[in-house]
N, C-alpha and C positions, 0 to 999 in steps of 0.2 A: 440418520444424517447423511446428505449427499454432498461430496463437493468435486465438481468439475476440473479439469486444468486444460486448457488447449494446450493439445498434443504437439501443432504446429509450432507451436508461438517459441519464439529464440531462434542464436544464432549455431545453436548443436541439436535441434530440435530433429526427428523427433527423439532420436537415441536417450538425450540430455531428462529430455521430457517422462521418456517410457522408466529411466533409472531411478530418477526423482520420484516416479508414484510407487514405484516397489518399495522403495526404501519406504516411502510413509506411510504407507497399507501396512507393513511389517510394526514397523513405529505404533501405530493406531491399533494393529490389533484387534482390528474387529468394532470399535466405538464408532466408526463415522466409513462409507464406503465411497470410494475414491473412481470418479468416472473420468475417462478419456476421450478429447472430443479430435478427431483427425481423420487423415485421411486412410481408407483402409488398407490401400496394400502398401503404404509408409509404417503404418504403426502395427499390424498384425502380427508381419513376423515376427518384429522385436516382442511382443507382448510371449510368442510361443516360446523366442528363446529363455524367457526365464523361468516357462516351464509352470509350475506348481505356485512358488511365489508371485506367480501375478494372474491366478485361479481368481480371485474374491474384484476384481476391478473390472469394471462395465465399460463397456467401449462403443459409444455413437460416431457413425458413420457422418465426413464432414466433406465434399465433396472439394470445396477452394478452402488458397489459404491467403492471407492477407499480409501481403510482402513488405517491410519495416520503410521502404524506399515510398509505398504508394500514397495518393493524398488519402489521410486515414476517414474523412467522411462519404466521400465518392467510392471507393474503396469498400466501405460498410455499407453502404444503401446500393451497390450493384451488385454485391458478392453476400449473397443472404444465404448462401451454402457455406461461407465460410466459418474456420469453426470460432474465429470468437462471436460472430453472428449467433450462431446456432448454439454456442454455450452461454449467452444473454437470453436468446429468445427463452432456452431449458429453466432459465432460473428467474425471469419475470414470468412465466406459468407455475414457478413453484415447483420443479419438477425437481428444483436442486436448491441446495441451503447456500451455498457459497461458488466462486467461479474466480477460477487464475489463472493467468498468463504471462508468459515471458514474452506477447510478440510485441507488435506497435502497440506504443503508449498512447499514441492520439488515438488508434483505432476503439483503444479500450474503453477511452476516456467521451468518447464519441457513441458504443455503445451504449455507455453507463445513460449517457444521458438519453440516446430514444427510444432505449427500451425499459431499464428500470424505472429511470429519471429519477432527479433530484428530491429530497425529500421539499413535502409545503411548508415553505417558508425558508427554507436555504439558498441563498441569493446562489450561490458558484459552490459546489463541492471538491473540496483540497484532496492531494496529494498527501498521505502524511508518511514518515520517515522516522527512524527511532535512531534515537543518539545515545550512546553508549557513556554514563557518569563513573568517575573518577570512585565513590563510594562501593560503586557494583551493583548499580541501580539500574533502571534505563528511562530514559525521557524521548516525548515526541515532538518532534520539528514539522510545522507544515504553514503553508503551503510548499511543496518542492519542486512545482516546475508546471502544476494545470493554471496557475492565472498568472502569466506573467504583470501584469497591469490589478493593479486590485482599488478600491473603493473604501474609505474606512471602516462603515457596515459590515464588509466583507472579513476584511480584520477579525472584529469582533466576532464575529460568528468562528472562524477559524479555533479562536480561544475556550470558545463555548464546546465545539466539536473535538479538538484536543482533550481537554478537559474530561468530555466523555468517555471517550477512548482511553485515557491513563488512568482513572476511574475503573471502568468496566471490565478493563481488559486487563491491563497492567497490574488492576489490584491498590491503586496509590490513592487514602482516602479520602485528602482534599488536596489535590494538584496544583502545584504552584505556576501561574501563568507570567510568562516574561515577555513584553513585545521588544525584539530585535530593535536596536537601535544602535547610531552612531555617539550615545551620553548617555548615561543612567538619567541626568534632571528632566523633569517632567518637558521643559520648554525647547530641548533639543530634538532636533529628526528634520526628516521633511513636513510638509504639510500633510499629505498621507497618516506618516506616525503620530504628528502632533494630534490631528483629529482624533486619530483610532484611541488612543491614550487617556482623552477625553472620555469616549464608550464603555472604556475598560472598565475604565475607575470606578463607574457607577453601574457596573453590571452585577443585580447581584446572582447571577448562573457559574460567574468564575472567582475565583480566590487569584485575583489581580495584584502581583508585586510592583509593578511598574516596568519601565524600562531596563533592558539588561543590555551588554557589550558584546560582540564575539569572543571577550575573553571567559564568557560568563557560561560557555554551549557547555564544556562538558563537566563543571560543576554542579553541585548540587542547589543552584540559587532559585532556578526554575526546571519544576517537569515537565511543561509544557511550552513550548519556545515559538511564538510566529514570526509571519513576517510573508511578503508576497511572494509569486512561485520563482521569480526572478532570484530575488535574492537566496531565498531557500534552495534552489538550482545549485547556485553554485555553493552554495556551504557545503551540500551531500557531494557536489564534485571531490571536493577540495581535500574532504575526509576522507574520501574512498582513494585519492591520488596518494594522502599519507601513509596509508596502510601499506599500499603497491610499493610507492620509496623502501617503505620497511622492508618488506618482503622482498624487495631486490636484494638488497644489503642484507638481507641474513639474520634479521634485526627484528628477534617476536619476543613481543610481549600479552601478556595476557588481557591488557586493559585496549592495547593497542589491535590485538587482532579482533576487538567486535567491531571494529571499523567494518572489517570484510564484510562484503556485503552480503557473504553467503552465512554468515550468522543468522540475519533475518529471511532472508530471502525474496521479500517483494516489500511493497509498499500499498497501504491499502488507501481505496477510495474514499474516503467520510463526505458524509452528506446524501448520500443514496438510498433507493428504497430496500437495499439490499446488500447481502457482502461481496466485495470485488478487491484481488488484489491484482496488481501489477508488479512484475519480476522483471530483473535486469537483464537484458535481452543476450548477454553471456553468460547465463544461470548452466551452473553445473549441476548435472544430479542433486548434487548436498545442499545447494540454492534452492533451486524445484523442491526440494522436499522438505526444507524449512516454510519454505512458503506454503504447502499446502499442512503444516501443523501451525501454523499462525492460523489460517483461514480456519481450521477447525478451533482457537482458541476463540476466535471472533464470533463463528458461530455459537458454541457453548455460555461465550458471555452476553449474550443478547444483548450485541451494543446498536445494532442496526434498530432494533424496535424501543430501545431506549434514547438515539437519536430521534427520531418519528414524535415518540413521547414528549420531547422534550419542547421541538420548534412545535409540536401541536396546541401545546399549553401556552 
């Protein structure tokens, strides 16, 4: 098993980047090998300063990098030496099982789509997010921020691709699906939710609760929580700002610090023909390196070709 990470990608990059894959090569131990896509006289020496422990990691030469600030499509179709270019192109030839990055979201989300592309039959492939339950469990929130605008179809399928993912990955054996809304009764939401609610109910791919409340995200009511990238956007904000409050004030708790975002470390793509995660462009080493043993759980669960399976049928 191969999995890439753009070396460039963040705002401590590549230092952030180079720390992060030691630590998960170390982690892994030899089960999945860990490549580095950058540029080479940024990321070489770091790679020599750690010596022995960063022996076993591969390193592709990646000539541009693609700047958080640039339009991330223009950006990816001019700069084909850059490395998250060049770790999309590595992993639609199959040269690599999985591919992560802390840099531009659009960029990633922009190569996902002209190089892997979307799986057949997945209208828009979400964002997805893990939310940390009150039991000691954890649950996925998606879409969080790739469709700000979404379609009821789109909804539903969201439910469908969670579903999978807390399944496959998670290990949770029939995932309970909640669509975000402003009332648990069926006839409340926008026209949006009202339709999607419609979908749900009669899909039989999810184990549909119905509607659920904001007060409902970090109980045990739904595993699997939608809702458009809009509003999902700002829930993962909002989480991630409570945790910080915490942490200013002195103030850790155990249920509270999976907020942090460097528990998970990124957020994977679903719907693609392949694995991709996405990292918070502040990822610190222990961020980078949760994310690349997420990427390696995704791989191992063959949820990408259980996605495929599924819109194929």
């Amino acid at each position: 098993m191969k999995i890439a990470l753009d070396a460039m990608g963040g705002d401590f990059a590549p230092q952030a980047a180079v720390d992060g894959a030691v630590m998960a090569a170390q982690q892994l131990n030899g089960a999945a090998q860990i490549v580095l896509i950058g540029q080479e006289e940024a990321v070489r020496p770091l790679l020599q300063q750690h010596g022995a422990a960063a022996a076993d990691l591969l390193f592709i030469p990646a000539t541009q990098v693609i700047a958080m600030g640039e339009h991330p499509a223009k950006a990816y179709q001019q700069k084909q030496d850059s490395s998250i270019a060049v770790g999309y192109r590595m992993l639609h030839a199959g040269e690599l099982d999985a591919f992560c990055s802390a840099g531009s979201t659009g960029a990633m989300l922009v190569g996902a789509m002209f190089s892997v592309k979307a799986v057949p039959g997945v209208l828009r492939p979400a964002i997805a997010n893990f939310v940390p339950k009150l039991s000691g469990e954890q649950g996925v929130l998606l879409d969080v921020g790739a469709n700000a605008e979404c379609k009821p179809e789109m909804l539903e399928q969201f439910g469908e691709l969670g579903s999978l993912y807390a399944h496959y990955v998670l290990g949770i054996e029939t995932p309970k699906v909640g669509l975000m809304n402003l009332g648990e009764e069926e006839g409340k939401g926008t026209t949006l939710t009202q339709a999607a609610h419609q979908l749900l109910k009669v899909n039989p791919h999810v184990h549909f609760i119905g509607n659920i409340e904001g007060r409902d995200l970090f109980n045990s009511k739904a595993d699997v929580i939608i809702c458009d990238g809009y509003t999902g956007n700002v829930i993962l904000k909002m989480a991630e700002s409570i945790y910080e409050i915490l942490n200013e004030k002195k103030m850790h708790d155990p249920f509270f610090d999976n907020f942090n975002y460097e528990a998970f470390g990124g957020s994977p793509i679903l719907g693609i023909n392949d694995n991709a995660i996405i990292g918070h462009g502040v990822s610190t080493p222990l961020a980078i390196c949760n994310m690349l043993l997420q990427s390696y759980k995704m791989v191992e669960s063959g949820i990408s070709d259980q996605i495929k399976s599924t819109f194929k049928s």
